[in-house]
C-alpha positions as CSV (number, residue, x, y, z in Angstrom):
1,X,67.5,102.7,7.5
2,X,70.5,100.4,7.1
3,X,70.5,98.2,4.2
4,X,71.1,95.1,6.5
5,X,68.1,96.1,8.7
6,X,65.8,95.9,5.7
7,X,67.5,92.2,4.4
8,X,66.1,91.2,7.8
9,X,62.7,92.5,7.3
10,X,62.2,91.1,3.8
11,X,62.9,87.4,5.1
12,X,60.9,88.2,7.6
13,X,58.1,89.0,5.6
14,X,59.0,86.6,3.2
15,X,58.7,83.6,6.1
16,X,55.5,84.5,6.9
17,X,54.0,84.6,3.5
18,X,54.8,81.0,3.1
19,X,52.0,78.3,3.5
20,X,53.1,76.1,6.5
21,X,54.3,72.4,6.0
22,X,51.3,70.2,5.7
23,X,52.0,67.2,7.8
24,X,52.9,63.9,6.3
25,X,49.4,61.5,6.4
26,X,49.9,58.8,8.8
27,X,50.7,55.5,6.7
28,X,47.6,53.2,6.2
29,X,47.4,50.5,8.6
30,X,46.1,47.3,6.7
31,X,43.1,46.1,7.9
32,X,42.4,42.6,8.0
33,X,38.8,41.2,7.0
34,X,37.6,38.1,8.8
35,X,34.9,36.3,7.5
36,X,32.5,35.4,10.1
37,X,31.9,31.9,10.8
38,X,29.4,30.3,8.6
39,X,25.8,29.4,10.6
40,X,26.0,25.7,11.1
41,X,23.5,24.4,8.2
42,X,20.9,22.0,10.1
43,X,22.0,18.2,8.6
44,X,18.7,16.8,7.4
45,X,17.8,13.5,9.1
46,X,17.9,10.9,6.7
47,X,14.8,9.4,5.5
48,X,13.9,5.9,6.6
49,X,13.6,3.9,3.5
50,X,10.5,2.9,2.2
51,X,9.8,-0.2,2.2
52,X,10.1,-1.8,-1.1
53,X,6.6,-3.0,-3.0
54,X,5.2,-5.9,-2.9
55,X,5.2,-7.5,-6.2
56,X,1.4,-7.8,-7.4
57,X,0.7,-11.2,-8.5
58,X,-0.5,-11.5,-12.3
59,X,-4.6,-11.6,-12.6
60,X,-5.4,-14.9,-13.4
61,X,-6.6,-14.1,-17.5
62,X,-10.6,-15.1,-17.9
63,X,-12.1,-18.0,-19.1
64,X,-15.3,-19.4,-20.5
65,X,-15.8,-16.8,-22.7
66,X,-14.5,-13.8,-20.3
67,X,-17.8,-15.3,-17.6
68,X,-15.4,-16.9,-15.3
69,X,-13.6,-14.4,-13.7
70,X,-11.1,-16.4,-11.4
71,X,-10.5,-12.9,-8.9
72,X,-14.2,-13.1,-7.6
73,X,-13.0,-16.8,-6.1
74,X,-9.7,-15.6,-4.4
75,X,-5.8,-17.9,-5.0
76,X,-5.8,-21.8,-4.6
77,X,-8.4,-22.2,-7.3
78,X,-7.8,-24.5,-10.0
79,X,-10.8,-25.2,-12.7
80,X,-11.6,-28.7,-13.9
81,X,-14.0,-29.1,-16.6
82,X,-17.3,-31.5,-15.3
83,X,-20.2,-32.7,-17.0
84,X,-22.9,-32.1,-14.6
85,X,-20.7,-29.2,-13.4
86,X,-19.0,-27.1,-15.9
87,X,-16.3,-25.4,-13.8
88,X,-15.4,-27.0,-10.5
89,X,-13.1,-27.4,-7.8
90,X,-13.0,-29.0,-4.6
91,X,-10.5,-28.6,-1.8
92,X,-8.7,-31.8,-1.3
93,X,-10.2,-33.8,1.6
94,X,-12.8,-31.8,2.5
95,X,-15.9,-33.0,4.7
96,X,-19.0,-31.2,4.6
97,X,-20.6,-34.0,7.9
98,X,-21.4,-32.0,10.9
99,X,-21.0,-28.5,9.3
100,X,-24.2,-26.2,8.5
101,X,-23.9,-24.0,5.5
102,X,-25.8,-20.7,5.5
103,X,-26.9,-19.8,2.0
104,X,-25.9,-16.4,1.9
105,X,-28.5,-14.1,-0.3
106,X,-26.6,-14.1,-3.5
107,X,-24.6,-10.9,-4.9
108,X,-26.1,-8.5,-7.7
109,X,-25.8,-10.1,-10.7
110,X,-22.5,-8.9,-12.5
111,X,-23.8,-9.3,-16.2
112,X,-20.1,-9.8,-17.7
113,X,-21.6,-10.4,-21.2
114,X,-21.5,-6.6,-23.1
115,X,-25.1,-5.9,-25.2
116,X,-27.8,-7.3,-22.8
117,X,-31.0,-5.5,-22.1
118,X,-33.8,-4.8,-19.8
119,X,-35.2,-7.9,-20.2
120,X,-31.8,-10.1,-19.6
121,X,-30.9,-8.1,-16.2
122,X,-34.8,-8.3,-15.0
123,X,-34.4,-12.5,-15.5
124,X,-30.6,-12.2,-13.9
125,X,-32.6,-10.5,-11.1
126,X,-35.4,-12.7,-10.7
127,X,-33.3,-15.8,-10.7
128,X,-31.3,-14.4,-8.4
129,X,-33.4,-13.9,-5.7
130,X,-35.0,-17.5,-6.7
131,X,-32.1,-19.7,-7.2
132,X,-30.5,-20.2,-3.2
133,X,-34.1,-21.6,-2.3
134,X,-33.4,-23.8,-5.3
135,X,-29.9,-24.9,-4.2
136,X,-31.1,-24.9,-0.2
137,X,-33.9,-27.8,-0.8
138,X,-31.6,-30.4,-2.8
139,X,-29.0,-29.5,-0.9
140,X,-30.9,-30.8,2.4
141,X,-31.9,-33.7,0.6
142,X,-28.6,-35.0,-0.7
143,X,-27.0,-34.2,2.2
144,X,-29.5,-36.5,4.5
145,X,-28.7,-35.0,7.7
146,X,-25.2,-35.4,7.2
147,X,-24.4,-32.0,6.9
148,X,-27.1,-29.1,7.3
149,X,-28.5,-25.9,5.6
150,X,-29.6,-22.9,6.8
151,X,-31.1,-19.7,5.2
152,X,-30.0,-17.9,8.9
153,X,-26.7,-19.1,10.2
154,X,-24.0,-21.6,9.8
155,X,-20.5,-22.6,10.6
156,X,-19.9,-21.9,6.5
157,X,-21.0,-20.0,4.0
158,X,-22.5,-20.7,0.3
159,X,-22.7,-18.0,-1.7
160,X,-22.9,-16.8,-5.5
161,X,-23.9,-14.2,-8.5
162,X,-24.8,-14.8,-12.0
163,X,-22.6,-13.1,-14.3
164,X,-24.6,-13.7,-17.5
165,X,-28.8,-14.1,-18.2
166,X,-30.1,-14.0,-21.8
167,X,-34.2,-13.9,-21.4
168,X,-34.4,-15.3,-24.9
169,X,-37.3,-15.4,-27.2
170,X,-40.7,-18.0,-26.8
171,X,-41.5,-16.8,-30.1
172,X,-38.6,-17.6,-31.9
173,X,-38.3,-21.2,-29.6
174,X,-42.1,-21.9,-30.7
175,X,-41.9,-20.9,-34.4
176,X,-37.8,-21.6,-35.5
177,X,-37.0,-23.6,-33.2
178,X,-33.0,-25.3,-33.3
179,X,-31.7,-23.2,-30.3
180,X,-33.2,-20.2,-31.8
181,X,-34.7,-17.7,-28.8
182,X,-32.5,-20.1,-26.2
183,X,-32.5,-18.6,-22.7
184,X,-29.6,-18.9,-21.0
185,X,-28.6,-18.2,-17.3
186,X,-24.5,-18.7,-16.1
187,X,-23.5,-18.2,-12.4
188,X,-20.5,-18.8,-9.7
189,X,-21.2,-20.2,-6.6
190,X,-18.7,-20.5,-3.9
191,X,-18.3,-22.3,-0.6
192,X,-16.4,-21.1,2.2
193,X,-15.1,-20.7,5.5
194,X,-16.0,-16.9,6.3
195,X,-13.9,-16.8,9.8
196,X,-10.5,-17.3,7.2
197,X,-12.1,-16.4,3.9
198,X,-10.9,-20.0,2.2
199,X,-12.2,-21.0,-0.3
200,X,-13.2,-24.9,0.2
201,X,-15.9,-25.5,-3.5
202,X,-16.1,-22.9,-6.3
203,X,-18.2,-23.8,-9.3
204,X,-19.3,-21.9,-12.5
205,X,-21.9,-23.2,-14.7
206,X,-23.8,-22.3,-17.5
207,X,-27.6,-23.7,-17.8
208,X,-29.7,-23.5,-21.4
209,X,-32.9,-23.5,-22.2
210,X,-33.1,-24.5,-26.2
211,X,-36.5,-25.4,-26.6
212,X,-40.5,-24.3,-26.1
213,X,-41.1,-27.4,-23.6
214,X,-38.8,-25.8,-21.0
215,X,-37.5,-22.6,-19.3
216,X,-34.6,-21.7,-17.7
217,X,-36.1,-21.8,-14.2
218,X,-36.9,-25.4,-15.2
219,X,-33.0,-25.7,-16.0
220,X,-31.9,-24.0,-12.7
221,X,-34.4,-26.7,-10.7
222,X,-32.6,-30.1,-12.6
223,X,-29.0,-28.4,-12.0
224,X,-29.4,-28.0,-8.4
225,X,-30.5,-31.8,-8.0
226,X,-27.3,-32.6,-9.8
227,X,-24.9,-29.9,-7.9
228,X,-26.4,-31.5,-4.2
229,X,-26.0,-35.0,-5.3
230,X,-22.0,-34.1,-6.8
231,X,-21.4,-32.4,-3.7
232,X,-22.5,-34.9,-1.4
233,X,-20.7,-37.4,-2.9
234,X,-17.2,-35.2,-3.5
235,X,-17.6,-33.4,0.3
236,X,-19.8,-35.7,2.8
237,X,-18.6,-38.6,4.0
């Protein structure tokens, strides 16, 4: 065989013996990233302002000993010291003529005084129960048909509590004497209109019972004269 035949057959063979061209990778097309739109966040409605506080009025402070509590009588009232009447007030020209009070059965007693005992709250509830009948009689008296009152109904309304009874001692009255075993009953008492709740008389008093000759019952009997007659002539006219 000619020498130039096998040149042609060796790059022949040689050709095929090569590994073809790989093909170039296709250049990377960039891919843009959009970010989705966010979800619409729901916009809270704003809140309706509260309403600001009312400002709490300051508790009138106690007096008499912490027994006269000037809440249990409600705003307007203004104490004057009495003789016949320890604690009073009146509403300024007020006129009892041609109203009926109703005497209201009185409130449990309150018992403001710390320390007292069976004995103290069975009197507090004894004179309790007693006491409007009291007040009811002188009132009708002093009032001489000028005013009326009523244990059933009426156009306003008396009503009260004792907030302090000390049963005391007959013993110690009998044999010490000088105040010693003094019984001692102190109440409120309020008159008012119920249709507007104002307050038109509040009185607190303290009645005592120093000595063997009397009790306090006796003491509750004498102070009711004196609280018709001072109301008839403050209120009835």
């Amino acid at each position: 065989m000619s020498r130039a035949v096998l040149l042609v057959l060796w790059s022949a063979l040689s050709l095929l013996a090569q590994e073809p061209p790989r093909a170039e990778p296709a250049p990377e097309v960039p891919v843009v990233k959009t970010a989705l739109p966010a979800a619409p966040q729901a916009v809270a409605a704003p809140a309706s302002e509260a309403p600001a506080p009312k400002p709490v009025a300051p508790k009138a402070p106690l007096q008499d000993d912490g027994l006269l509590d000037p809440a249990w009588f409600g705003e307007g009232v203004s104490f004057t010291k009495g003789d016949d009447v320890d604690y009073f007030w009146v509403k300024p020209g007020l006129n009892l003529a041609g109203h009926t009070l109703f005497m209201k059965p009185w409130e449990d007693p309150a018992m403001l005084r710390k320390g007292r005992d069976g004995k103290d709250n069975a009197k507090a509830t004894e004179i309790t129960d007693s006491f409007p009948g009291m007040l009811r009689g002188a009132l009708t008296g002093a009032f001489n048909g000028r005013a009326k009152v009523s244990r059933t109904e009426g156009d306003l309304t008396l009503v009260g509590r004792f907030v302090d009874a000390n049963a005391g001692s007959k013993a110690a009255k009998w044999l010490i004497g000088l105040g010693a075993g003094s019984e001692t009953a102190t109440w409120d008492l309020k008159i008012l209109d119920p249709k507007t709740g104002e307050i038109l008389v509040a009185v607190h008093h303290r009645a005592i019972s120093a000595t063997a000759m009397s009790n306090i019952q006796d003491k509750l009997v004498k102070w009711a004269d004196k609280f018709a007659t001072f109301i008839g002539t403050q209120a009835t006219r």
